[in-house]
C-alpha positions as CSV (number, residue, x, y, z in Angstrom):
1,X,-14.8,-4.8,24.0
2,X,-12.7,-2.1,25.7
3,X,-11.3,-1.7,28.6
4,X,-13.2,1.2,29.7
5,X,-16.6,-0.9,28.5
6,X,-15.4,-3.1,31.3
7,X,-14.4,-0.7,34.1
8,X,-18.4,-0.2,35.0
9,X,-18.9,-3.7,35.0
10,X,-16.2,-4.2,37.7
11,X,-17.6,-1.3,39.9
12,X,-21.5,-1.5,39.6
13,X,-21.8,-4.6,41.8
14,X,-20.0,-2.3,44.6
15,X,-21.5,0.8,43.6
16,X,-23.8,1.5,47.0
17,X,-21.4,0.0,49.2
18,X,-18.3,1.5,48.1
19,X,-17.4,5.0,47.1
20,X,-16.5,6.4,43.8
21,X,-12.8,5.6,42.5
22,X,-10.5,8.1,43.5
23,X,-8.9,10.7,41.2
24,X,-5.9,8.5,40.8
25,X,-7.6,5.4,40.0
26,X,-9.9,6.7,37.6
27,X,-6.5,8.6,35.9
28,X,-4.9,5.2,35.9
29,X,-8.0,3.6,34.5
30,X,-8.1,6.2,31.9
31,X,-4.7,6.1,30.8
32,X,-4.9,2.1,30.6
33,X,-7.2,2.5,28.1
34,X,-5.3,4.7,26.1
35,X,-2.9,1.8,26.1
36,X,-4.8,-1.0,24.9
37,X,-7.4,0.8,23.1
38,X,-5.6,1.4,20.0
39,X,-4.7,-2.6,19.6
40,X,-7.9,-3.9,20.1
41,X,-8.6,-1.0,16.9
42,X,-5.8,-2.6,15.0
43,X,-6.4,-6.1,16.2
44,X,-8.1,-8.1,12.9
45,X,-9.8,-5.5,11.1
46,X,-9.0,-2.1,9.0
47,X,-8.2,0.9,10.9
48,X,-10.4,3.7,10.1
49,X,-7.6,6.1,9.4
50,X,-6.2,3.7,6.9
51,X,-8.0,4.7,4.1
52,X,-8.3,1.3,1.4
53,X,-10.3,1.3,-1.3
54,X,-12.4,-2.2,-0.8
55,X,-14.0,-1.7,-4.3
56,X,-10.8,-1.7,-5.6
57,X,-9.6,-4.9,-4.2
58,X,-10.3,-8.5,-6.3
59,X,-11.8,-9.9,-3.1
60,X,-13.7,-9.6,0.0
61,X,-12.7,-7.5,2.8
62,X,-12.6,-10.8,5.3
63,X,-10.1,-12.6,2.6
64,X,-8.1,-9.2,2.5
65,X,-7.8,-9.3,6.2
66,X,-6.5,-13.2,6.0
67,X,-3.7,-12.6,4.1
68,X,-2.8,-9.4,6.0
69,X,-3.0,-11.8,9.4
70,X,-0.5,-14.1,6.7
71,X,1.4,-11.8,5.9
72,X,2.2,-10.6,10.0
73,X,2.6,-14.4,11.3
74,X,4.8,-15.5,8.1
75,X,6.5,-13.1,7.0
76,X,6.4,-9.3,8.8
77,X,10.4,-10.0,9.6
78,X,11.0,-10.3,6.0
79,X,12.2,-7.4,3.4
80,X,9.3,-6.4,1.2
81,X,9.7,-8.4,-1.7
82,X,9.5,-11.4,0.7
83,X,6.6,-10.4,2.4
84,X,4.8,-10.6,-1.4
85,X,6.3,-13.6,-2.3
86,X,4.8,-15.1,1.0
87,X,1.4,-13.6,-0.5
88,X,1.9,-14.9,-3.7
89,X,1.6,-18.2,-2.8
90,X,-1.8,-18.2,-1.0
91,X,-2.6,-16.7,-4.6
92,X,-0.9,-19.5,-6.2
93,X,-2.6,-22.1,-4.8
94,X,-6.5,-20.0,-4.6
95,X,-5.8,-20.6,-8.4
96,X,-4.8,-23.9,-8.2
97,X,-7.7,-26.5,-8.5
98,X,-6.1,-29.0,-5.8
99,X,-6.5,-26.2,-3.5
100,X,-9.9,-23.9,-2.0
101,X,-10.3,-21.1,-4.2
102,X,-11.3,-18.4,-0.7
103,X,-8.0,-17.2,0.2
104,X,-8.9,-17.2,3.8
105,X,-9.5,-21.1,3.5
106,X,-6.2,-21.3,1.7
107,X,-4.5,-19.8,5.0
108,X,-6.3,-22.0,7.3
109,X,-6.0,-24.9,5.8
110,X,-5.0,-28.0,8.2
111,X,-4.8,-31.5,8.5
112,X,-7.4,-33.2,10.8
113,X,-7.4,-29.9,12.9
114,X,-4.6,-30.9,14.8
115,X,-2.1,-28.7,16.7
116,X,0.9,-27.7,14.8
117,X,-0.7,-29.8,11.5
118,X,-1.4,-26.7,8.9
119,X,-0.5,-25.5,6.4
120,X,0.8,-22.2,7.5
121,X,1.7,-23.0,10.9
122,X,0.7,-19.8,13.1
123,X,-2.7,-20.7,12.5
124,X,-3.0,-23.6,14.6
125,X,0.3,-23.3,16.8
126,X,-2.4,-23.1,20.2
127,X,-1.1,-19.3,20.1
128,X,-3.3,-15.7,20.1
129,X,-3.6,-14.6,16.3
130,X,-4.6,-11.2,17.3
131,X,-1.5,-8.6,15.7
132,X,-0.2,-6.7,18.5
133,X,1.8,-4.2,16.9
134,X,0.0,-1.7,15.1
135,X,2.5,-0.3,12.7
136,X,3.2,-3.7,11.6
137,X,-0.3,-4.4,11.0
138,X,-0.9,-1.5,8.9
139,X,2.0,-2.4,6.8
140,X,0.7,-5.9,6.3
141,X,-2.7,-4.8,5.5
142,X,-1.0,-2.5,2.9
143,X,0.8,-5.1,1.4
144,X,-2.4,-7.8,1.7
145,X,-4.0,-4.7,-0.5
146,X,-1.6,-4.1,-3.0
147,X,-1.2,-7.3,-4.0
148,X,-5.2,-7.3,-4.5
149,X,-5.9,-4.1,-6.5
150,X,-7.7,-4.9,-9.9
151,X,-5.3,-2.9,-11.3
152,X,-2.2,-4.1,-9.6
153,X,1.0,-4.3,-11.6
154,X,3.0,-6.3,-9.2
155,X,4.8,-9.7,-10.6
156,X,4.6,-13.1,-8.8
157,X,8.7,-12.8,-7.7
158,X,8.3,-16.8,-6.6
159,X,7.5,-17.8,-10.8
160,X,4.2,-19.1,-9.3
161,X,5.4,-21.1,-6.5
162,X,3.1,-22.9,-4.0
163,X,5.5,-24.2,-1.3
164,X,7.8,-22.7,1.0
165,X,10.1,-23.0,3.8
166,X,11.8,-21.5,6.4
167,X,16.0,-21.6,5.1
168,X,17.5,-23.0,8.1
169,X,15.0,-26.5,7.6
170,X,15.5,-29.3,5.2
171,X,11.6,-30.7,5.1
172,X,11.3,-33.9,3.3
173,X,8.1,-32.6,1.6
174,X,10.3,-30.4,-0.5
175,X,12.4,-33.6,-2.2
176,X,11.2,-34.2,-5.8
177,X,9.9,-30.0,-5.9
178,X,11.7,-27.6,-8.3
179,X,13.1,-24.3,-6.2
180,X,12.1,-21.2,-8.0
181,X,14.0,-18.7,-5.8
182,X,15.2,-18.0,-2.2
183,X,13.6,-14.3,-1.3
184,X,14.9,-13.1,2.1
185,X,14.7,-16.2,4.6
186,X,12.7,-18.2,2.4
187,X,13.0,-21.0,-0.2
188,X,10.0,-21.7,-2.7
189,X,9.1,-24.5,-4.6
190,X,6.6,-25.5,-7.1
191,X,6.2,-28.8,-9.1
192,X,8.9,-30.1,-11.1
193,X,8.5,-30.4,-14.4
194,X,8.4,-34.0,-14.3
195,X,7.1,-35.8,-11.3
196,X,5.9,-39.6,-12.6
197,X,2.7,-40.1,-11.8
198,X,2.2,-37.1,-10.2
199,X,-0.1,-33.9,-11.8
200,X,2.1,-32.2,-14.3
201,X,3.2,-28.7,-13.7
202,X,0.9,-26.0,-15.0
203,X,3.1,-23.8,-17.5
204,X,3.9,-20.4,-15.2
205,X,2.5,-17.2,-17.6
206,X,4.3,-14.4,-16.4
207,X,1.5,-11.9,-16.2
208,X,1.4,-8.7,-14.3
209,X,-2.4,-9.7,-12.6
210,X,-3.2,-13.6,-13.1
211,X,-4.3,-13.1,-10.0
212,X,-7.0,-10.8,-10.6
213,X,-8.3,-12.2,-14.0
214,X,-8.9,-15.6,-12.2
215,X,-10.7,-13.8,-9.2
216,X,-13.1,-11.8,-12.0
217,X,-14.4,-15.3,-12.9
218,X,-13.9,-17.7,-9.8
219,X,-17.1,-19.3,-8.3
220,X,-17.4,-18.4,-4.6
221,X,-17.9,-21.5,-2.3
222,X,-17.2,-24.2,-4.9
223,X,-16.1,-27.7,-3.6
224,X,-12.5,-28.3,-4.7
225,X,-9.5,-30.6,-3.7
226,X,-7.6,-29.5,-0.7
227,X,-3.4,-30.7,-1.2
228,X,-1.6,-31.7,1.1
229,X,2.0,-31.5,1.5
């Protein structure tokens, strides 16, 4: 809801007592809503202007907009390449068996629903996940679509990483993993090729859209293992 959807709701309960705003407070009431008009427009959903081809994409629009909202909490400081390394590791683990296959679960993913306890922690830091900068939005949605086109010719940059971490911590999670790379101010991780009793590491195929010929065959809403770091 708007601003201005809210301005008659504030004034009708005064409407016969009171008189009508004056000139200036219906220009500042206007120009208000110029200003937060366009981020509620922006705020968790496709602008109209930005023209993306949905059929194009190997998944729903709601789990295009949920690595977008990823890609702005995780990574939007980041140079490109490790803005799609950040999304190819919600890929990563859709694919992965241990993991949901709905890239929106992926992201959301916590443990017990407790504060601070998921996976990717700006979804359950107790903070607004609304984007409040426009530009940045579109770029993440941009990126959240390229990385999705059928067609898309994009490599995984993290050699098919699930794990990652900020450079400047040491989590004890990450002992035992194999680092793949370090893209911007990120480190990535993914099983080592020898873990005891642990599952052994799938064989990374370096192919241009894994991602997509998975999606073309994936069974929407299927019960799967959730991991855990």
């Amino acid at each position: 809801m708007t601003l201005m959807h809210l301005v008659p709701r504030l004034f009708s309960a005064a409407h016969h007592r009171r008189p009508k705003p004056a000139p200036l407070m219906a220009a500042l009431i206007v120009a208000l809503a110029a200003v937060f008009q366009p981020v509620g427009a922006f705020a968790r959903d496709i602008p109209e202007d930005l023209n993306i081809d949905l059929s194009s994409i190997v998944v729903s629009k709601e789990e295009l907009i949920c690595l977008a909202l990823n890609d702005y909490w995780e990574a939007r400081s980041e140079v490109i390449a490790g803005r799609i390394a950040v999304a190819r590791v919600v890929l990563n683990r859709a694919m992965d068996g241990r993991f949901r296959s709905n890239l929106c679960e992926v992201v959301k993913q916590s443990r017990g629903g407790a504060l601070h306890r998921c996976q990717f922690s700006w979804y359950c830091d107790g903070k607004a996940d609304t984007p409040y900068d426009p530009k940045v939005w579109r770029d993440s949605l941009k990126i959240a679509a390229a990385v999705l086109q059928k067609d898309s010719s994009l490599p995984d940059p993290t050699d098919g990483a699930l794990w990652y971490h900020a450079d400047f911590i040491r989590p004890s999670w990450a002992l035992g993993y194999e680092s793949t790379t370090i893209i911007g101010t990120h480190v990535f991780y993914r099983e080592a090729a020898d873990l005891g009793d642990a599952p052994k590491r799938k064989p990374f195929v370096e192919r241009m859209n894994v991602f997509a010929d998975w999606a073309a065959t994936r069974q929407t809403g299927g019960n799967r293992t959730i991991a855990a770091r």
